[in-house]
C-alpha positions as CSV (number, residue, x, y, z in Angstrom):
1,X,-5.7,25.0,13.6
2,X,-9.1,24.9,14.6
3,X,-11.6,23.6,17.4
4,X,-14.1,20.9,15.9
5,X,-17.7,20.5,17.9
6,X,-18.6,17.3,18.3
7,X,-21.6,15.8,19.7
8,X,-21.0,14.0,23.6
9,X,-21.6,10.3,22.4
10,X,-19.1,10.9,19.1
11,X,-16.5,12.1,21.6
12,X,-17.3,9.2,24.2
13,X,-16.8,6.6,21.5
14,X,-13.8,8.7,19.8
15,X,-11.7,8.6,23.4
16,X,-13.0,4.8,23.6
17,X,-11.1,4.0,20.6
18,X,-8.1,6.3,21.2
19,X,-7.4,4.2,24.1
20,X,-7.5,0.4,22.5
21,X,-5.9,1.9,19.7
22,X,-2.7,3.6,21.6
23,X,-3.5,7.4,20.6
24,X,-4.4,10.4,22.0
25,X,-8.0,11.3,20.9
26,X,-6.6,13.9,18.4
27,X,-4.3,11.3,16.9
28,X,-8.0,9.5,16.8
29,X,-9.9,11.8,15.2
30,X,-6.8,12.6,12.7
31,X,-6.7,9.1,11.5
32,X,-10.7,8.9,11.7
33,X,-10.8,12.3,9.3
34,X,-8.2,10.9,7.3
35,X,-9.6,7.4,6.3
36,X,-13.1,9.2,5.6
37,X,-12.0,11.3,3.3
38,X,-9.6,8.5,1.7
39,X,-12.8,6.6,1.3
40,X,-15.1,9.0,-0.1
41,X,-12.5,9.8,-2.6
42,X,-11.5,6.0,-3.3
43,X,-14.8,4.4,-3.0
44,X,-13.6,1.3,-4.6
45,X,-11.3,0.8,-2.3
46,X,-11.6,-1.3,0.9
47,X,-10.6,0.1,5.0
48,X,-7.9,-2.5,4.5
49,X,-6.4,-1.6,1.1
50,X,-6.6,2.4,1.9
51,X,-4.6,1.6,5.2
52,X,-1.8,-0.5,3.6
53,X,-1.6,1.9,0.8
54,X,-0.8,4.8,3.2
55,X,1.7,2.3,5.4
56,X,3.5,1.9,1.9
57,X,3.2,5.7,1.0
58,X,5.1,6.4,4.7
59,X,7.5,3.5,4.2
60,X,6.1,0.6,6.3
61,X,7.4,-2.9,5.3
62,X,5.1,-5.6,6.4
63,X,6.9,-8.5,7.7
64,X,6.1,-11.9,6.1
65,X,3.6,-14.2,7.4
66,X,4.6,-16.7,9.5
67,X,5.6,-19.7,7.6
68,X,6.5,-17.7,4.8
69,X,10.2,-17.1,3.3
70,X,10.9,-13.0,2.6
């Protein structure tokens, strides 16, 4: 494990989205790392499609939409 320099504003913004999004700023910049390197090696694939296929890879059932039998 490592320490990663950042520049001030990156970190501002990084702890600004930790907080609306329920994680620590690690966990932030985990799942930030992790869906940038998802996309550059799925470029076809959307923000949207390369976070349900990761839900599904850990096991995550969506519920059904409301209005919609399972």
């Amino acid at each position: 494990m490592g320490i990663v320099n950042i520049e001030d504003a990156l970190h501002d913004q990084l702890r600004r989205a930790a907080r609306a999004s329920c994680r620590s700023i690690n966990g932030q910049a985990a799942f930030w790392i992790r869906i940038g390197m998802l996309g550059e090696l799925n470029p076809g694939l959307t923000f949207q499609e390369l976070v349900a296929r990761e839900l599904t890879a850990a096991g995550v059932a969506a519920p059904a939409p409301d209005g919609v039998a399972a």
